[in-house]
C-alpha positions as CSV (number, residue, x, y, z in Angstrom):
1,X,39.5,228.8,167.5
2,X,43.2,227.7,167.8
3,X,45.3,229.2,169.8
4,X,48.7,227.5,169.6
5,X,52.1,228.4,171.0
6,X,55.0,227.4,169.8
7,X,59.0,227.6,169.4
8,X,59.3,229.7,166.5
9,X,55.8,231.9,166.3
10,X,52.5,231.2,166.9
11,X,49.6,231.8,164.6
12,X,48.3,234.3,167.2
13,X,49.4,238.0,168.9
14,X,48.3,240.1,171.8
15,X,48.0,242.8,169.7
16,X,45.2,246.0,171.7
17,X,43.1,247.4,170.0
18,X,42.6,251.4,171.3
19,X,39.7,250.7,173.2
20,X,41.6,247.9,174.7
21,X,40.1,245.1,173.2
22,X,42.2,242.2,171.5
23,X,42.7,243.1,168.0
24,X,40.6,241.2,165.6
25,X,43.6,239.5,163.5
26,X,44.8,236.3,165.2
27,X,48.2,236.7,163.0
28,X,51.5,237.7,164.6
29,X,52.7,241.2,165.0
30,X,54.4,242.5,162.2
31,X,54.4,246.5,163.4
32,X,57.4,248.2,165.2
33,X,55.4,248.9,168.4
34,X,53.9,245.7,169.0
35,X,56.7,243.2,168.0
36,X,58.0,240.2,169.9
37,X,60.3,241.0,172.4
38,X,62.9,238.5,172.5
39,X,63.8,237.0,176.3
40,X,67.0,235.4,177.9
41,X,67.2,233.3,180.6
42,X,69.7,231.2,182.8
43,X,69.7,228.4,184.7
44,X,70.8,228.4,188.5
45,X,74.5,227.2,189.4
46,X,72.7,223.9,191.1
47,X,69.9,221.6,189.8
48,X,66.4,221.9,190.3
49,X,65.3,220.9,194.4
50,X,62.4,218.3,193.9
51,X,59.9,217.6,196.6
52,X,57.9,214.6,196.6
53,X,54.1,214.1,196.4
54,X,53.0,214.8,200.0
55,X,50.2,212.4,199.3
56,X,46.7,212.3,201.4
57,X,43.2,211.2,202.0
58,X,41.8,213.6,199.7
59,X,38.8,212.8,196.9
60,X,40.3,215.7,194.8
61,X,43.7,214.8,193.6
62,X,45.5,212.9,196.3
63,X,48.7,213.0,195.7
64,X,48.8,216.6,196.3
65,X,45.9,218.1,196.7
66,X,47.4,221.5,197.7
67,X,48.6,221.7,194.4
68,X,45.0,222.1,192.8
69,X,43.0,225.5,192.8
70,X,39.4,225.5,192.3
71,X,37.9,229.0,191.4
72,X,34.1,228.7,191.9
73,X,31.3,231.7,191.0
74,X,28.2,231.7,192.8
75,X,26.1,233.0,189.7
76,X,24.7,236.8,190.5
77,X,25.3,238.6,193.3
78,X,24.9,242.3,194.5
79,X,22.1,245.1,195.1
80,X,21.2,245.0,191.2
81,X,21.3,241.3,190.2
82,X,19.2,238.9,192.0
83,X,19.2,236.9,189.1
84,X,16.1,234.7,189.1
85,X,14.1,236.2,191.4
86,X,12.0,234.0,193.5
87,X,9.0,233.0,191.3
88,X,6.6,232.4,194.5
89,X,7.3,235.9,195.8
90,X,8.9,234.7,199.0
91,X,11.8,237.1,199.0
92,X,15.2,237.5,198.0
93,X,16.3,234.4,200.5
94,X,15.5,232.5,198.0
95,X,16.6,233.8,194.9
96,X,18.8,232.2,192.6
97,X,21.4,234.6,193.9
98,X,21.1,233.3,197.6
99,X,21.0,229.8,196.7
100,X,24.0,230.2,194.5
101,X,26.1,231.4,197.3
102,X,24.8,229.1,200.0
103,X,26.2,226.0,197.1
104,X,29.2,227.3,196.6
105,X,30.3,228.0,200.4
106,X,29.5,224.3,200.9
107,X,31.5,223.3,197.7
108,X,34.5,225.8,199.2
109,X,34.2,223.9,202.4
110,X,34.2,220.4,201.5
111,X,37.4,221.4,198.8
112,X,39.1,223.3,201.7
113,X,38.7,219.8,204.2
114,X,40.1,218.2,201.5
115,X,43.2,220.2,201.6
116,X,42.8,221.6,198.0
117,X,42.9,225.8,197.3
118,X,39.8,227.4,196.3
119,X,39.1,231.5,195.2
120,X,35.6,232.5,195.4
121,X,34.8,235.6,193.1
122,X,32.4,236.1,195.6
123,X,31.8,235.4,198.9
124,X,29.3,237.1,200.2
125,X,25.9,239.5,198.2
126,X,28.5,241.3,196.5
127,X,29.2,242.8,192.9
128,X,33.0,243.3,192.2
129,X,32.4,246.0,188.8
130,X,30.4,248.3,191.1
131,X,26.6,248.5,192.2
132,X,25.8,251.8,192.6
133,X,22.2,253.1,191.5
134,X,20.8,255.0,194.1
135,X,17.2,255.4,191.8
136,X,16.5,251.6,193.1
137,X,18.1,251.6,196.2
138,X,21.1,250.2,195.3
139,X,24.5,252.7,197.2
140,X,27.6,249.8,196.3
141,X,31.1,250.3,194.7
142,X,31.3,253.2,192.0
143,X,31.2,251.6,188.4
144,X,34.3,249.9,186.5
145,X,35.1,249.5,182.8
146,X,36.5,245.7,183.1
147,X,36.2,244.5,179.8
148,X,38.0,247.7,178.3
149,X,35.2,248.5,176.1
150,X,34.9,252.1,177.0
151,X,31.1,251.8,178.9
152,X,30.5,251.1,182.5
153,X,27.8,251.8,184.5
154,X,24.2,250.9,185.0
155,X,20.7,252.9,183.9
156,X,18.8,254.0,180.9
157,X,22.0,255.5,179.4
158,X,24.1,252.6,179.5
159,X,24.1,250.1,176.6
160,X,22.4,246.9,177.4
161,X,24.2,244.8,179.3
162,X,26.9,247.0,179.9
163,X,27.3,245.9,183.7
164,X,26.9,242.2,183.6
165,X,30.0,242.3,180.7
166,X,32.0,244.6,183.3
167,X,31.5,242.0,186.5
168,X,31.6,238.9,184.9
169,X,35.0,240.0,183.0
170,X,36.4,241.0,186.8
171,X,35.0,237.1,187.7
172,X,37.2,236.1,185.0
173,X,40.5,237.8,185.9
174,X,40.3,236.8,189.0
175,X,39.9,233.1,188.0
176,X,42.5,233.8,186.0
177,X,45.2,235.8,188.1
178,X,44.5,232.9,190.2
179,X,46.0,230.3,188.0
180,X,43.0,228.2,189.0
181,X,42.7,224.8,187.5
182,X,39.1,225.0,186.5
183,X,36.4,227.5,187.1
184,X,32.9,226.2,188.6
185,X,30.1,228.9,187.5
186,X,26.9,228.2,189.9
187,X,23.5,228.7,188.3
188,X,19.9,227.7,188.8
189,X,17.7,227.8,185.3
190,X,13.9,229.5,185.0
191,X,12.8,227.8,182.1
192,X,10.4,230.3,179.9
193,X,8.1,230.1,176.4
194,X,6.5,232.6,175.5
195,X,7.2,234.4,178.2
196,X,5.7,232.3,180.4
197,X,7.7,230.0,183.1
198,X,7.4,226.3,182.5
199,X,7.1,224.1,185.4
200,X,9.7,221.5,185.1
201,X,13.3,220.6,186.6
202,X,16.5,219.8,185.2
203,X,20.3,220.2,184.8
204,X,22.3,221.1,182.1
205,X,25.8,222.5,181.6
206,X,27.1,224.8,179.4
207,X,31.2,225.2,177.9
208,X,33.0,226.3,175.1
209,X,34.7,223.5,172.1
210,X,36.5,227.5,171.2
211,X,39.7,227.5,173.1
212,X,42.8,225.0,172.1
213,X,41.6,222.6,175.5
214,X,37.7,223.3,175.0
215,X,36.7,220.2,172.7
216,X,38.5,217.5,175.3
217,X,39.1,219.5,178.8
218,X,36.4,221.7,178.9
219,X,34.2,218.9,177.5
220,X,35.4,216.3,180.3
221,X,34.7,218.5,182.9
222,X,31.6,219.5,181.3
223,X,30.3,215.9,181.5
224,X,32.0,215.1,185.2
225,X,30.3,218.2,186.5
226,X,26.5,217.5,184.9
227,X,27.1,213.9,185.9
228,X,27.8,215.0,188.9
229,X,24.9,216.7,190.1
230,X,22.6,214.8,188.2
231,X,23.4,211.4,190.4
232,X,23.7,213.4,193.8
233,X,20.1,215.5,192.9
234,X,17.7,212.4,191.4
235,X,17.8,210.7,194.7
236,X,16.5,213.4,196.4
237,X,14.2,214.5,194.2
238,X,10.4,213.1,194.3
239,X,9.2,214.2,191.1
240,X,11.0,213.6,187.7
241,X,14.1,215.4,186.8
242,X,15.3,215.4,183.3
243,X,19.1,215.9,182.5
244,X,20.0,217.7,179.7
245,X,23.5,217.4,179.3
246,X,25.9,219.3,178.5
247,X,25.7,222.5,175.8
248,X,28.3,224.1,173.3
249,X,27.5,227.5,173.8
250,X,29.5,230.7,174.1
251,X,27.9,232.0,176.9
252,X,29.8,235.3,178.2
253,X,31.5,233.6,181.4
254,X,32.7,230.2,179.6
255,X,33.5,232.4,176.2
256,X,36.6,232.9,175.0
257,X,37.8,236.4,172.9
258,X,36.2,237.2,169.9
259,X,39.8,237.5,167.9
260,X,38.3,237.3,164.9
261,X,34.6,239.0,164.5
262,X,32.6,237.4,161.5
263,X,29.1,238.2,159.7
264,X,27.5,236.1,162.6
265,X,29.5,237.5,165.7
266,X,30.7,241.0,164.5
267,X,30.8,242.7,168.0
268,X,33.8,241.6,170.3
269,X,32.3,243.2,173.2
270,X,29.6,240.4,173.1
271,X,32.4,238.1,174.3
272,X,35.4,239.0,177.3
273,X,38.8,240.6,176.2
274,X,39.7,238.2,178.4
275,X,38.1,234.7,178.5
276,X,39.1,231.9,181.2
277,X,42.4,230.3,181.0
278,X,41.6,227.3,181.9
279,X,38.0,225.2,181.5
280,X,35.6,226.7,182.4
281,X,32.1,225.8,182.7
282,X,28.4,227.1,183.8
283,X,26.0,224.6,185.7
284,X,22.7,225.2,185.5
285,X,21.9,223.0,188.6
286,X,18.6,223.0,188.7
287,X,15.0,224.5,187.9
288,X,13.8,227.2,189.9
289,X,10.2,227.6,188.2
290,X,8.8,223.7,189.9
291,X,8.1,224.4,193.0
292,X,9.3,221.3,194.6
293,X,12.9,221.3,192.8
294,X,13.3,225.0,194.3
295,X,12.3,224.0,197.5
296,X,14.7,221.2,197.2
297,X,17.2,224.0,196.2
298,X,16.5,226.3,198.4
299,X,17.0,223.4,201.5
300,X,20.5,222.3,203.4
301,X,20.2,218.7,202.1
302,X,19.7,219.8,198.6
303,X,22.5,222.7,198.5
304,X,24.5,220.1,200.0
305,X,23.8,217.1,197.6
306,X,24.2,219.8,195.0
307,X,28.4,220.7,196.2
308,X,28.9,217.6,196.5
309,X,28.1,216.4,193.0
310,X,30.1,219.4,191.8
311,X,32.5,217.8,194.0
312,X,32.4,215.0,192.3
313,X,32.4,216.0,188.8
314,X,35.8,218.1,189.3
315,X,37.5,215.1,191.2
316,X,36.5,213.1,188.7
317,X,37.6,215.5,185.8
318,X,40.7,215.7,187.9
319,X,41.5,211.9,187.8
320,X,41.4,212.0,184.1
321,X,44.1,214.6,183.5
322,X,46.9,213.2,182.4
323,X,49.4,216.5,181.8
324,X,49.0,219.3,183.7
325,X,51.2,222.2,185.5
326,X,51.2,224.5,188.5
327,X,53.8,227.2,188.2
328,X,54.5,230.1,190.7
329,X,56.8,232.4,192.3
330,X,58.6,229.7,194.8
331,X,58.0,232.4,197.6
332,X,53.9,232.9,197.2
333,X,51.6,230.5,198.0
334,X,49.8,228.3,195.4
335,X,46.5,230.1,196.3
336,X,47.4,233.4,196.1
337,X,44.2,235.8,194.8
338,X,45.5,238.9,193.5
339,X,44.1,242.2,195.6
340,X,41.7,244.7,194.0
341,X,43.5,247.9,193.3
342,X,41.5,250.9,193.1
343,X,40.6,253.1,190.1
344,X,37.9,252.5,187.3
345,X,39.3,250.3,185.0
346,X,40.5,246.4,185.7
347,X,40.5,245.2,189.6
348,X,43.3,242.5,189.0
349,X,46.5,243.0,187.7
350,X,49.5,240.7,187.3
351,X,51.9,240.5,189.7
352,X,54.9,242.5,189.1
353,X,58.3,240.1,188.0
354,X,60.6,240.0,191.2
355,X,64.1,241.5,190.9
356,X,67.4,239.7,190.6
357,X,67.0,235.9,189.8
358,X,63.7,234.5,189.9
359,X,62.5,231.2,192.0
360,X,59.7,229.3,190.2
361,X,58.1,226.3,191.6
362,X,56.7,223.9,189.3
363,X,54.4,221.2,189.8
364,X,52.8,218.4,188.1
365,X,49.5,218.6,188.9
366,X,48.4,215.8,186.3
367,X,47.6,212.2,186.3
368,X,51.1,211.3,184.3
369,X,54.6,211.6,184.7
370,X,55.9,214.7,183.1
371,X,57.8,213.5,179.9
372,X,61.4,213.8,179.5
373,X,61.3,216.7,176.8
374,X,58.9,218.7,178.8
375,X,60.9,222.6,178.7
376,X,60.4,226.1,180.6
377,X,59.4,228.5,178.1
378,X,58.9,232.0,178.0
379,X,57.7,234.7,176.2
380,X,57.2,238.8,176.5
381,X,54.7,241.5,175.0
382,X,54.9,244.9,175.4
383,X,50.5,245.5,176.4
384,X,48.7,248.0,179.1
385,X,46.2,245.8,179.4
386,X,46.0,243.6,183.2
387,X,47.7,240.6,181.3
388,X,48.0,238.7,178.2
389,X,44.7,236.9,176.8
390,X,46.9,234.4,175.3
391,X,50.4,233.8,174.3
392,X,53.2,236.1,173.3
393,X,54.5,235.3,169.1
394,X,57.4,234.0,170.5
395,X,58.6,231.6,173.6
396,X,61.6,231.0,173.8
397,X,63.3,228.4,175.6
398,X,64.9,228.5,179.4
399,X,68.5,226.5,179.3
400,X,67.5,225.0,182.4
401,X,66.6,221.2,183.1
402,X,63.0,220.2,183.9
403,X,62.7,216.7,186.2
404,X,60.4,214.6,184.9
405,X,58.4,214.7,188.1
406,X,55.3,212.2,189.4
407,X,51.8,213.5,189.8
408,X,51.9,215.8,192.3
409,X,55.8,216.3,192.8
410,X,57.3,219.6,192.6
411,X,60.3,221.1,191.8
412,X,62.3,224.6,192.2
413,X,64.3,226.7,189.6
414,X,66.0,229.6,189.3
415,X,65.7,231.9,185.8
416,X,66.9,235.5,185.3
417,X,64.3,237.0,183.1
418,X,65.2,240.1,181.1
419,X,64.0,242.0,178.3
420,X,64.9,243.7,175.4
421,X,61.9,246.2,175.2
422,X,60.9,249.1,176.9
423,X,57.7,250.4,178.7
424,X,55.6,248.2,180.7
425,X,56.1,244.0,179.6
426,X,54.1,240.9,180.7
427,X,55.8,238.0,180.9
428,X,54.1,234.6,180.2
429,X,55.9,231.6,181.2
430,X,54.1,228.1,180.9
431,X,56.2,224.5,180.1
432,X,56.1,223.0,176.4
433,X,56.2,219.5,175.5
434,X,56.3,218.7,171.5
435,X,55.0,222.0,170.0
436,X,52.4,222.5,172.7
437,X,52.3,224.4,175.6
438,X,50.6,223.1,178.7
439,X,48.6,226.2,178.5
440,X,47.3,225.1,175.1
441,X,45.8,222.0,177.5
442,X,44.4,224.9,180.0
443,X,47.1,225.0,182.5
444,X,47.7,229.1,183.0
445,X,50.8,230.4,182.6
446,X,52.3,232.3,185.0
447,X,52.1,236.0,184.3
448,X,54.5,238.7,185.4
449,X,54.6,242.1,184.7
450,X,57.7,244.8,184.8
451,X,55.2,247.9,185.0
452,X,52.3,248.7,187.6
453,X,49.0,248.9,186.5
């Protein structure tokens, strides 16, 4: 699927379907109420203040290690989703939703020595799209429609699936909101035939080739990650492990939209409304149905050997970026998690655009120099919906200089953002270089909005 922004228009539009849903035709708005909306901006009387690289020790990104945000999902999670449960009955301690947490805790740690930013969707047994079924047990957060698709809920009168689509969509927009640089799904596999469990161990991890950066980002951290754990698991391991690679496969977390149902895929709900914006990927980091690989799993050397090959694979993924961008409000923090708001639609929303003139910080969180034609862009569409699932039909240019900065070197700049339409806007502002943006690479754009949710 291409996704492309560019100068003039793109081949794309953020067009909403009534049940809130991306419309199906990736082709740019044509109608009166969901045109582009031009946008000016101006540069600030004095040039751009650069900071240098702060450099450090760190395995993930040295030069500036601040400057990278890792979002990482521990796979499951809450009253109603155990996951795999544990196949020798020993309790939920050591189900695939326990041992995902306990892995991605030590991954957050061992980023957060390293000075680097992490968001966890979860940190603890929780279920952000509710978990409320008091039939088994289960008394959590009242039920959310996420994914816009008019369901929510959990029980015999709830379309299939219905509540996975709804938390793993809130996982997303989190990741998202977050502007995080890559998003680290944490799974443990329970290989079945027949319905019966087959006793063998292995890794494998699972992207999408479907967005703009998927076939070459996504991929490369595909491979770093399953290389990853593969070398930090074997050693441990006294029985054979087999390594399966890495797996095309739309799976809902990695997917992106369905803009365009076909014959084969005709049901956009099957997909989010609003994929990652950056890679993504979903390890399957090992095999709970072999005894001895979930005991390995289920054990502080193997959770541990486990983070750190996921440590590994994004450091390494990392090292091979050559252009990338981190851009924010000068005044937050680069990890800065938007806050749940209450109601029973979306949790995250975009952050609303400040007033007056409006202080970004940019920063090159790539391998390379930025080159010299690289240019703030930005773009507007009038939507309801949290924020954009891709770019507006138009970006236009800021008149402002951007420094060709070194890996990990930022720089601040001062826009006045306007608009010429009314009702509530989003703003999407990302850096363009050639006819790309570096969100066509998986960088996020910022995303502003002028109305609350």
């Amino acid at each position: 699927m291409t996704l492309r922004a560019g100068l003039l228009a793109l081949a794309v539009a953020v067009a909403l379907a009534g049940c809130g849903l991306a419309d199906t035709e990736a082709t740019p708005r044509t109608t009166s109420d969901a045109a582009p909306v031009p946008s000016s901006a101006s540069a600030a009387p004095d040039g751009p203040a650069v900071v240098p690289p702060p450099g450090s020790e760190s395995r993930v990104y040295g030069s500036n290690p601040g400057a990278i945000v890792v979002a990482i999902d521990a796979g499951h999670g809450g009253c109603l989703d155990w996951g795999v449960p544990d196949p020798s009955e020993r309790g939920v301690e050591l189900a695939e939703k326990t041992m995902t947490l306990e892995i991605a805790q030590r991954l957050r740690d061992l980023l957060v020595d390293g000075g680097v930013g992490v968001v966890m969707t979860r940190d603890g047994d929780d279920a952000l799209a509710g978990d409320d079924y008091p039939p088994l047990g289960c008394e959590g957060a009242a039920w959310r429609d996420v994914n816009g698709d008019g369901v929510a809920g959990f029980g015999p009168d709830v379309p299939e699936a219905t509540r996975t689509r709804d938390e793993l969509q809130a996982r997303l927009d989190l990741a998202n909101l977050s502007a995080a640089d890559v998003l680290i799904s944490i799974h443990i596999n329970s290989p079945s035939e027949g319905g019966q469990r087959i006793e063998v161990a292995f890794s494998e991890t699972f992207y999408t080739d479907e967005t703009p950066w998927g076939p070459t980002s996504t991929a490369a951290l595909a491979d770093a990650v399953q290389q990853g754990v593969m070398g930090a698991l074997d050693p441990l391991a006294s029985y054979e492990r087999g390594d399966r690679g890495t797996t095309a496969h739309n799976l809902y977390i990695v997917a992106p939209p369905l803009f365009a149902p076909t014959a084969e895929r005709p049901d956009p709900a099957k997909q989010p409304s609003r994929g990652g914006l950056m890679p993504v990927v979903l390890a399957e980091v090992g095999s709970i149905t072999l005894r001895e690989e979930h005991d390995l799993l289920a054990s502080a050397d193997g959770q541990e050997a486990v983070a750190r090959g996921l440590l590994e694979g994004v450091a390494a993924y990392l090292a091979g970026r050559d252009l990338a961008a981190r851009i924010s409000l000068a005044d937050v923090p680069d990890v800065d998690p938007p806050s749940a708001t209450t109601g029973d639609g979306p949790l995250f929303w975009a952050r609303a655009v400040p007033d007056g003139r409006v202080a970004l910080r940019l920063t090159n969180s790539g391998m390379a120099a930025w080159p010299d034609d690289l240019r703030l862009v930005v773009g507007w569409a009038p939507s309801n919906q949290p924020y954009l699932a891709q770019a507006p039909a138009e970006l236009v240019p800021a008149p402002i200089g951007v420094p060709a900065l070194e890996p990990g070197a930022s720089a601040t700049v001062e826009v006045d953002l306007a608009t010429a339409g009314g009702g509530r806007m989003l703003a999407w502002i990302s850096l363009m270089s050639g006819e790309n943006t570096l969100a066509d690479l998986g960088s996020p754009a910022l995303q502003l909005s002028t109305g609350a949710p």
